[in-house]
C-alpha positions as CSV (number, residue, x, y, z in Angstrom):
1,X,-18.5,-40.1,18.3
2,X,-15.3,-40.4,20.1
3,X,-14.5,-36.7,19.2
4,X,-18.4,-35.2,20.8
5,X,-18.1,-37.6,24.0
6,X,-14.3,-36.0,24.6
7,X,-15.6,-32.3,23.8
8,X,-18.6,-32.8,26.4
9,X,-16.5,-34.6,29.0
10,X,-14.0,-31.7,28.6
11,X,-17.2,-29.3,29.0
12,X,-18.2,-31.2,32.0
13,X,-15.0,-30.8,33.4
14,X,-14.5,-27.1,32.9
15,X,-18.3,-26.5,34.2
16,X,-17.0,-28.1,37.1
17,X,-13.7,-25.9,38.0
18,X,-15.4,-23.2,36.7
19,X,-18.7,-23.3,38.9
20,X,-17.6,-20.9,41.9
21,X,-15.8,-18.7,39.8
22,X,-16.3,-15.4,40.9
23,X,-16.2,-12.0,39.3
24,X,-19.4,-11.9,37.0
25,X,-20.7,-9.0,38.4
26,X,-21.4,-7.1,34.9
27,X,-24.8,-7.5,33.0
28,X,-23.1,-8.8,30.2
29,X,-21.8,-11.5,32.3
30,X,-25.1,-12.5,33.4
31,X,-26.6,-12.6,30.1
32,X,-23.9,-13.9,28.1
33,X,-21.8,-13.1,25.6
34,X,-23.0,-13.3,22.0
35,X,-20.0,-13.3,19.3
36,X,-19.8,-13.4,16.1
37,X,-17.3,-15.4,14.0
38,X,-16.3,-14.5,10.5
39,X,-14.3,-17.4,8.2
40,X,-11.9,-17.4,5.1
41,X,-14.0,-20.3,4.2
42,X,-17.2,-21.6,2.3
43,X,-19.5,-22.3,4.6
44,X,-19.8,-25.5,5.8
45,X,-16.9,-26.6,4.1
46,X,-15.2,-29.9,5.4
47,X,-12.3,-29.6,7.3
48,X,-11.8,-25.7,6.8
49,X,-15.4,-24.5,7.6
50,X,-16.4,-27.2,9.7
51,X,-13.3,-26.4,12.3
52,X,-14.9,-22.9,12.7
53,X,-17.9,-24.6,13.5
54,X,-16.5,-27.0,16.0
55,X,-14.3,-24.2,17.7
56,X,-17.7,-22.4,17.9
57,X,-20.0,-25.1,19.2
58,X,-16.3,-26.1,21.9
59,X,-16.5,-22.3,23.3
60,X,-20.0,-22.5,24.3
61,X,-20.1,-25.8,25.9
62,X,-17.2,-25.4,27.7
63,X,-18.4,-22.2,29.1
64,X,-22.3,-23.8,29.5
65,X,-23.3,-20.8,27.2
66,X,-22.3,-17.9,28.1
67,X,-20.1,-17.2,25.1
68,X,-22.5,-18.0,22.0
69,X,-20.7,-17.8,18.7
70,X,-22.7,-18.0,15.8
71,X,-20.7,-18.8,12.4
72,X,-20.7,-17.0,9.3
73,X,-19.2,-18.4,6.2
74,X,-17.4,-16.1,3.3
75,X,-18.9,-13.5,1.7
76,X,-22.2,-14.4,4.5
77,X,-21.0,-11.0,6.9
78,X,-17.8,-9.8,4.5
79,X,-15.7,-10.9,1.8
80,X,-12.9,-13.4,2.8
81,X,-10.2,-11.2,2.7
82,X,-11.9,-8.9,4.9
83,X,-11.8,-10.9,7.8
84,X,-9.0,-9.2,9.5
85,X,-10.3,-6.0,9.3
86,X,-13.9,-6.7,10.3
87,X,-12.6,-8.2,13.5
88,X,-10.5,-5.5,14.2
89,X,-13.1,-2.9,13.8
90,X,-15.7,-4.9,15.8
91,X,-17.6,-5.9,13.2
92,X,-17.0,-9.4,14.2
93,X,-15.8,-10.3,17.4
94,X,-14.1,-13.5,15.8
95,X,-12.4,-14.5,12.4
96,X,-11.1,-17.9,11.3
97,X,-8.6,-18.1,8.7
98,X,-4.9,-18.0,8.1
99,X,-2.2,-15.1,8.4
100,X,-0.6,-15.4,5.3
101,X,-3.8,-13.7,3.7
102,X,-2.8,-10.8,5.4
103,X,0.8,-10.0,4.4
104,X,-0.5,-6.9,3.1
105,X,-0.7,-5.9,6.6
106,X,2.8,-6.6,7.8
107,X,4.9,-9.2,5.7
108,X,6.3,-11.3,8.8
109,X,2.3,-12.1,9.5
110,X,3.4,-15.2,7.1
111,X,5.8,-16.4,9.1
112,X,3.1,-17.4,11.2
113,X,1.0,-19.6,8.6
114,X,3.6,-21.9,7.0
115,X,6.8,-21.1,5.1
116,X,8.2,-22.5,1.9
117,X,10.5,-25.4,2.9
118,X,10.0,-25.2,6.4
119,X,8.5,-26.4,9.5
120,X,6.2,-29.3,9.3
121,X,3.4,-28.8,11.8
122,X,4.1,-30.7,14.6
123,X,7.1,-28.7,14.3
124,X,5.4,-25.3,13.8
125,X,3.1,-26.4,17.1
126,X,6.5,-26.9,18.6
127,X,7.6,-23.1,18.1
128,X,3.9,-21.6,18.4
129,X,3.3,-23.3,21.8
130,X,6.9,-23.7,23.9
131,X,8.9,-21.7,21.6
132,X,8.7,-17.8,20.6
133,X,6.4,-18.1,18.0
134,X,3.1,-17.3,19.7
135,X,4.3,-14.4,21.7
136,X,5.6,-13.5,18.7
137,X,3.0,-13.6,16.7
138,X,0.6,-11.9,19.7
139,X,3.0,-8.7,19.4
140,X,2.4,-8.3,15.7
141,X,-1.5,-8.6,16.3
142,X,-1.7,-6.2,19.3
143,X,-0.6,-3.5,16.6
144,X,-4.1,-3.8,15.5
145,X,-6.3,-5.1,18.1
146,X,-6.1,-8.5,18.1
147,X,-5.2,-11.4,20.0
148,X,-4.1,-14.8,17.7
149,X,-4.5,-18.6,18.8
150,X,-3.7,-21.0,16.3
151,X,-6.8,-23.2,15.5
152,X,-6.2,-26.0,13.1
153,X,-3.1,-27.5,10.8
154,X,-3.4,-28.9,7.5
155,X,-0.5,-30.6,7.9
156,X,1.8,-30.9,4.4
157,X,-0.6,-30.1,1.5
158,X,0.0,-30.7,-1.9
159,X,1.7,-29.1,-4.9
160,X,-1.7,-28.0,-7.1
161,X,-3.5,-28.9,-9.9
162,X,-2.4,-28.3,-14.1
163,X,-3.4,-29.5,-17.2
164,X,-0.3,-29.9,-18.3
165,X,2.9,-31.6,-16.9
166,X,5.6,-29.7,-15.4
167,X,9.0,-31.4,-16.4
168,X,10.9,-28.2,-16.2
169,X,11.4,-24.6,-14.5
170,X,10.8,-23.7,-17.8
171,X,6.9,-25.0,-17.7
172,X,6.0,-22.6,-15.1
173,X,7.0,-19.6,-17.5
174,X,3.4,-17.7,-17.6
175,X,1.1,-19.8,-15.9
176,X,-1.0,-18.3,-14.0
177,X,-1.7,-19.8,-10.7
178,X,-3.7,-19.3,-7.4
179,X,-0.6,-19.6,-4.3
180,X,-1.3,-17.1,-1.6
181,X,2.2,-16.2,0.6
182,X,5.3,-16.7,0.2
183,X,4.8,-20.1,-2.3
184,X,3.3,-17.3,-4.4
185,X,6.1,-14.7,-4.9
186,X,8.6,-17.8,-5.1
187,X,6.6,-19.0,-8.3
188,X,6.1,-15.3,-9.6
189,X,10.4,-15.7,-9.9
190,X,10.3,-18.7,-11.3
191,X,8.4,-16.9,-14.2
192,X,4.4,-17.7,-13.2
193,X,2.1,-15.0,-12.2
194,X,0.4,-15.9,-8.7
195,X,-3.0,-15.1,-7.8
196,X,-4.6,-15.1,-4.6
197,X,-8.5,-16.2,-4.6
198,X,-10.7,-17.0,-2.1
199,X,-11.8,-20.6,-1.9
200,X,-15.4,-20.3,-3.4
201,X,-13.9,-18.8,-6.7
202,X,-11.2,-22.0,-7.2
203,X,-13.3,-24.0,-9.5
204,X,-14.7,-21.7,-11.1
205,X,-11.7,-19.5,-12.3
206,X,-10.2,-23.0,-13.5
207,X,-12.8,-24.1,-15.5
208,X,-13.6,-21.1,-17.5
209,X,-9.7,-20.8,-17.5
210,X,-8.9,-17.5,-16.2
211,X,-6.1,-19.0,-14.3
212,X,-3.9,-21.9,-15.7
213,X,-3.4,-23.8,-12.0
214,X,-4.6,-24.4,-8.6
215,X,-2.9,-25.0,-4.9
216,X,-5.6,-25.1,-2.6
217,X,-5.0,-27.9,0.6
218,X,-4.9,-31.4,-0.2
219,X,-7.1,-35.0,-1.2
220,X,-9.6,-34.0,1.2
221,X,-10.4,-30.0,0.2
222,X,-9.4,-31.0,-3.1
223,X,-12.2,-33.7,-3.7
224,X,-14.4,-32.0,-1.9
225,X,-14.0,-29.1,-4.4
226,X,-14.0,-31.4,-7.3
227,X,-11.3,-30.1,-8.7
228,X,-10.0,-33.4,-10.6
229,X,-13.4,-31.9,-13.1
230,X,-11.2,-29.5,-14.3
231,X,-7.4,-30.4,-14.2
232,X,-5.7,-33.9,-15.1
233,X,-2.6,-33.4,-13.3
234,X,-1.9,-33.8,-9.4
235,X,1.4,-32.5,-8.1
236,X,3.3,-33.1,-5.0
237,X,5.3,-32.2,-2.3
238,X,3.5,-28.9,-1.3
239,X,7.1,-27.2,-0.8
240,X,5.3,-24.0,0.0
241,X,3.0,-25.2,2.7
242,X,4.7,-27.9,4.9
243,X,2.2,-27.4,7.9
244,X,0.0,-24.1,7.6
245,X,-1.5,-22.9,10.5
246,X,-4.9,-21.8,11.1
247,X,-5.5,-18.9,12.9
248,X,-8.7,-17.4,15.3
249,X,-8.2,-14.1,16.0
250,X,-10.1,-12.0,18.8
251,X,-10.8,-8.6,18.9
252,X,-8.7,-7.7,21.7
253,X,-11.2,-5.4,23.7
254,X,-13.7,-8.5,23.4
255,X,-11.2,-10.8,24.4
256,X,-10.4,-8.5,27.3
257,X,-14.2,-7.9,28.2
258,X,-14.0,-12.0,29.3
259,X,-13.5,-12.9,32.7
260,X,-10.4,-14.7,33.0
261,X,-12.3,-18.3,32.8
262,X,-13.8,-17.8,29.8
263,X,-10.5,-16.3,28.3
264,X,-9.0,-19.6,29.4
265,X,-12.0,-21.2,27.5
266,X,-11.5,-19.7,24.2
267,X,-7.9,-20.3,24.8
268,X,-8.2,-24.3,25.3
269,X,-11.3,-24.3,22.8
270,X,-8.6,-22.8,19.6
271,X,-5.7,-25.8,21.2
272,X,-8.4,-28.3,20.8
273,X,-9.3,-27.5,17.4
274,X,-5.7,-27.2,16.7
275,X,-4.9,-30.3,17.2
276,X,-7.7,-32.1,16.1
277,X,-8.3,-30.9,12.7
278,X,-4.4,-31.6,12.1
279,X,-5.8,-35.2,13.2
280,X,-9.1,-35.0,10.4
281,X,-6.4,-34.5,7.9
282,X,-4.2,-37.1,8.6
283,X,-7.2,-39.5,8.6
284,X,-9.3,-38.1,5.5
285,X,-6.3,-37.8,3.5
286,X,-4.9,-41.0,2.7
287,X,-8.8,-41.9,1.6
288,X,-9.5,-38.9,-0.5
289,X,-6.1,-39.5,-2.4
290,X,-7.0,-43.2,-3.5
291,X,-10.7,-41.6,-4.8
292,X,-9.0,-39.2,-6.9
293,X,-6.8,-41.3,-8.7
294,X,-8.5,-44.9,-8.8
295,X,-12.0,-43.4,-9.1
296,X,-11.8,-39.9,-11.3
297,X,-8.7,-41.1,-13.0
298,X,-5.9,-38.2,-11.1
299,X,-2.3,-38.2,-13.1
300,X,0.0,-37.8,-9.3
301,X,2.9,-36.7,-10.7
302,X,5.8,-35.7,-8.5
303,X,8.0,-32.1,-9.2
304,X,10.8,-32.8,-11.0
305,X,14.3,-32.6,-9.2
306,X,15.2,-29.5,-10.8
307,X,12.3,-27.9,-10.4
308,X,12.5,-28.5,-6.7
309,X,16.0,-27.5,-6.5
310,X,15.1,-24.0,-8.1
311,X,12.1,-23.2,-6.4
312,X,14.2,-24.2,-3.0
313,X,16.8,-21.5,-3.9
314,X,14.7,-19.0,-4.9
315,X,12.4,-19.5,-1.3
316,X,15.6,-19.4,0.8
317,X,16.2,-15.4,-1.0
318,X,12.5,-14.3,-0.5
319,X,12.4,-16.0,2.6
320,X,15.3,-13.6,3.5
321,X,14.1,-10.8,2.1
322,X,10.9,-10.6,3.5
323,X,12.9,-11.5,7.0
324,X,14.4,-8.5,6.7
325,X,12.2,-5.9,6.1
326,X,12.6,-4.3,9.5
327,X,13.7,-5.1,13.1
328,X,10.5,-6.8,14.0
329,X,10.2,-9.0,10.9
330,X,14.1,-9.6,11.9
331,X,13.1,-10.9,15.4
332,X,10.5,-13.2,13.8
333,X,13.2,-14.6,10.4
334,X,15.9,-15.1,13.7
335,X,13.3,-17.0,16.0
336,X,11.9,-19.1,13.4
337,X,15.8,-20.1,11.9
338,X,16.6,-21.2,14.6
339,X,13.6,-23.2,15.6
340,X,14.1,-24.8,12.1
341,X,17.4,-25.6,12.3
342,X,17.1,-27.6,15.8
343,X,14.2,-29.3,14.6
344,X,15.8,-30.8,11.5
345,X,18.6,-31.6,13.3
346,X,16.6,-33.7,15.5
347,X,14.4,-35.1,12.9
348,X,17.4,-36.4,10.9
349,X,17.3,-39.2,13.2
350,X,14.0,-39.5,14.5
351,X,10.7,-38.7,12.0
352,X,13.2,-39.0,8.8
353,X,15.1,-41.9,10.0
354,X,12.4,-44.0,11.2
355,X,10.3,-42.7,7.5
356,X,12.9,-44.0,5.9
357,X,13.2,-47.9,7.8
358,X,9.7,-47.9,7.6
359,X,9.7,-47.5,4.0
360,X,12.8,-49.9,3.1
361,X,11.8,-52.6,1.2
């Protein structure tokens, strides 16, 4: 209730600056604009679907409907993994989803997801917003006509889901795992074979076993899923996504078609959403987490020390690889170092120092 009232009080407010605005002179203006949004996601699916469908229903109140977005799940309009492509042809105008899925484009497009061992997401929202990273990050997309906002954080998300215990490096040897990005290549050295499915196909694949593990989000995705049916064993930390970004993407010539209020619209709308799914998580999290393991009977187990320590040195060389592939991914690796390296600096003795009073017993 809170959330609506705030969204139409923000609509109120932007109906207000935005009633004398001049310049909509083109029939299209007078008519509206109807877009079309294409998602990564199952439809309607909580917390990943359903933040495409708030950032839709946000854009056309703010703008008192003259951008109408309708909402099309995976597989609805195209595949999942043919988002990117659909909205840069002009198939859709839209696309929610997240950049790692599309390293296949350019590599340092993961950079702007989440990386193995790094930012957390308030600290990626620091970088995106008053550092580099989203003018960054809008260079790499112009190359195929696109503009990015970031629209939603998980926030850290969990190690995955096997049905048997990991108590070495060793037990990763052949298993055969869905991790998109760079988590994926970083298990592939530490002797696993990664796979990258779309969310609809997660349970699925498990069950029949045609892959041996799962990292898909966290308690909340991961319940709704039901994936505790089909795996006894719950890992943690998610080392290879400390704070993934979700992205919307905009075909650039739609996006340049808006008058510049309702470019400021979908602009606010995608901050918003940004922030507040990052806040669904951190509330539905904690919850789903005591379902799964007083309710459907969830083995938590942490990664051993040594398996962290390996899987830490091998994301620090693909890490550095892949943030060297050429002078753009270069200027992306550099930005983002040294974003990281202030930020931990700083949380040494604020989020991890006052984690760790909290928690003294």
């Amino acid at each position: 209730m809170q959330r609506r009232d705030f969204f139409k009080q923000a609509g109120s407010a932007s109906l207000a600056l935005g009633a004398g605005a001049a310049g909509i002179g083109t029939a299209q203006a007078k008519t509206g604009y109807k877009w079309k949004m294409v998602t990564t996601w199952p439809k309607n699916f909580p917390g990943l679907g359903t933040a495409a469908n708030r950032l839709a229903a946000l854009i056309g109140e703010l703008s008192g409907g003259r951008i109408r977005v309708k909402v099309y799940g995976a597989g609805e309009l195209v595949p999942a993994f043919e988002v990117f492509d659909a909205v840069a042809q002009g198939t859709a105008e839209m696309g929610h989803g997240s950049a790692y899925y599309w390293k296949g484009k350019d590599e340092s497009a993961q950079f702007f997801s989440t990386v193995p061992f790094g930012m957390t997401a308030q600290e990626m929202n620091g970088w995106i917003y008053h550092g580099d990273g989203l003018a960054l990050w809008t260079e790499l997309y112009a190359r195929f006509g696109l503009v990015p906002f970031p629209a939603g954080n998980t926030g850290v998300q969990m190690g995955g889901w096997f049905n048997k215990e990991i108590k070495s490096v060793a037990d990763l040897a052949g298993l055969k795992i869905r991790i998109p990005g760079l988590g994926g290549e970083i298990l592939r050295r530490a002797g696993g074979t990664p796979v990258n499915l779309p969310g609809g196909e997660l349970f699925t694949s498990l069950q029949t076993r045609a892959i041996d593990a799962i990292e898909w989000v966290g308690p909340y995705n991961d319940l709704a899923f039901g994936l505790y049916k089909v795996a006894e064993y719950y890992y943690y930390p998610g080392f290879h996504e400390p704070g993934t970004i979700l992205e919307a993407m905009v075909n650039r010539a739609a996006f340049e078609a808006l008058p510049a209020d309702l470019q400021a619209i979908v602009r606010s709308a995608c901050q918003v959403v940004n922030q507040d799914l990052l806040a669904e998580y951190t509330a539905r999290n904690p919850v789903a987490l005591w379902t799964l393991i007083e309710q459907h009977g969830v083995k938590l187990r942490a990664y051993p020390d040594d398996v962290i320590t390996r899987l830490k040195r091998l994301a620090e060389e693909v890490i550095s690889e892949v943030g060297q592939k050429d002078a753009f991914s270069r200027k992306v690796f550099t930005s983002y170092q040294k974003f990281l390296r202030e930020s931990r600096a700083w949380s040494r003795v604020s989020e991890l120092a006052y984690l760790r009073a909290r928690d003294r017993t």
